[in-house]
N, C-alpha and C positions, 0 to 999 in steps of 0.2 A: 504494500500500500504506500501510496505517497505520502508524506507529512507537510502539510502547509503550513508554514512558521505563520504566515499571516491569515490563516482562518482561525479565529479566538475558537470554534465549535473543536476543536484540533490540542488546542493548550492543554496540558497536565497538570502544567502551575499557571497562577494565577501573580502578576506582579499590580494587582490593582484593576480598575475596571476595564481599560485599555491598553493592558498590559500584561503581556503571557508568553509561557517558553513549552516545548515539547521536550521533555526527558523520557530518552527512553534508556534502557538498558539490555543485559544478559539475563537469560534467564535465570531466577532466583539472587538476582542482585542486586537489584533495586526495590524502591518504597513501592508501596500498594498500585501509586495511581500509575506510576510511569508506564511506557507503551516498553511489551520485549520484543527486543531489536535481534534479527536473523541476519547473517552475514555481517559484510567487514564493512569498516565505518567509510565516512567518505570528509574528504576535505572541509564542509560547511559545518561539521560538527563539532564542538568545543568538548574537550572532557574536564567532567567535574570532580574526579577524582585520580590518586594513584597510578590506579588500576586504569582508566581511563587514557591519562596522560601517557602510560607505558605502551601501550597498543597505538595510541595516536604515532605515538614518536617511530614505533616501527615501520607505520605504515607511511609515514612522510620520507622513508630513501624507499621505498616501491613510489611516491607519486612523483619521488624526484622536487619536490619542494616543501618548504615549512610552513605551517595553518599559520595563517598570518586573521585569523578573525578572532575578536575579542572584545572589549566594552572601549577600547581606546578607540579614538575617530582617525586617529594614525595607522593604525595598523588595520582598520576596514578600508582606510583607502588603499593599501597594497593586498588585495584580496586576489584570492588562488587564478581565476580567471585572468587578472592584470598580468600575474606572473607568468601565466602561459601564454597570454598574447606578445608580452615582449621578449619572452623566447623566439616564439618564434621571427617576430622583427630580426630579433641581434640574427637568428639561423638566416634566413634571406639574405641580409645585407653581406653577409660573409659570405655565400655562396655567389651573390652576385658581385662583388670583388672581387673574388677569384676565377672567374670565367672570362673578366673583361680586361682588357690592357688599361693602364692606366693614364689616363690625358691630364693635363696640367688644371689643375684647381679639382679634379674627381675627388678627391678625398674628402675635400672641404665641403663641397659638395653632399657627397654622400653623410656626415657626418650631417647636415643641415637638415637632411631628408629624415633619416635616423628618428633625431631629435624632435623633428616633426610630427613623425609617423606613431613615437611613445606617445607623447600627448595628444595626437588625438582618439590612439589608444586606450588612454584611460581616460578620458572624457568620455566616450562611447560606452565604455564597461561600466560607469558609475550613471548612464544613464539608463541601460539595459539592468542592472543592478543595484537598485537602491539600497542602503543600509536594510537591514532586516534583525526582527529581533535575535537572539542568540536562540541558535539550537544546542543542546546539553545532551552528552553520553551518560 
């Protein structure tokens, strides 16, 4: 089943009237209300404990990057999505460098395009992705 952070009919917890998170867990590990969660966790997910954090951490070298989502407004702005859109930017730019000969100002150039291409990369991503409340393991 899908969990929608933003249908309150969906929250486990309640942070006040228009305010709410979905915790789920493993079976037999969690409080009464949380939802149990089958399968392996996924990036948007914050762990709330230990045990949580120790499974997150292993599964951030299979995604290849670190859960950057949290209650800071800093680090929801470098969210998992942004990370892999400027991957792959920087992968592009470097493939299309090296297939091209180089002409006078290319670099300077390419380096202008780069720079460009990030931000409007994460403009796009923060607009397809608005803050959302915290999902919990």
């Amino acid at each position: 089943m899908y969990l929608d952070p933003n249908d309150p009919s969906q929250w486990t917890h309640r942070n006040g009237a228009d305010a709410g998170e979905i915790v789920v867990c493993f079976e037999g590990k969690g409080l009464p209300d949380d939802i149990v969660f089958e399968g392996g966790v996924t990036p948007g997910m914050l762990p709330l404990d230990p045990e949580a954090q120790a499974i997150t951490k292993r599964m951030e070298e299979i995604w290849g990057t670190r859960v950057t989502q949290s209650i800071e407004e800093a680090d929801q702005q470098v969210s998992y999505t942004n990370q892999l859109l400027s991957g792959l930017i920087d992968q592009m730019t470097d493939l299309k460098a090296a297939n091209q000969p180089a002409a006078p100002g290319m670099a300077e150039f390419m380096s202008s395009m780069t720079q460009m291409m990030k931000q409007q990369t994460e403009i796009l991503a923060k607009l397809a992705n608005p803050p959302q409340p915290i999902r919990r393991i």
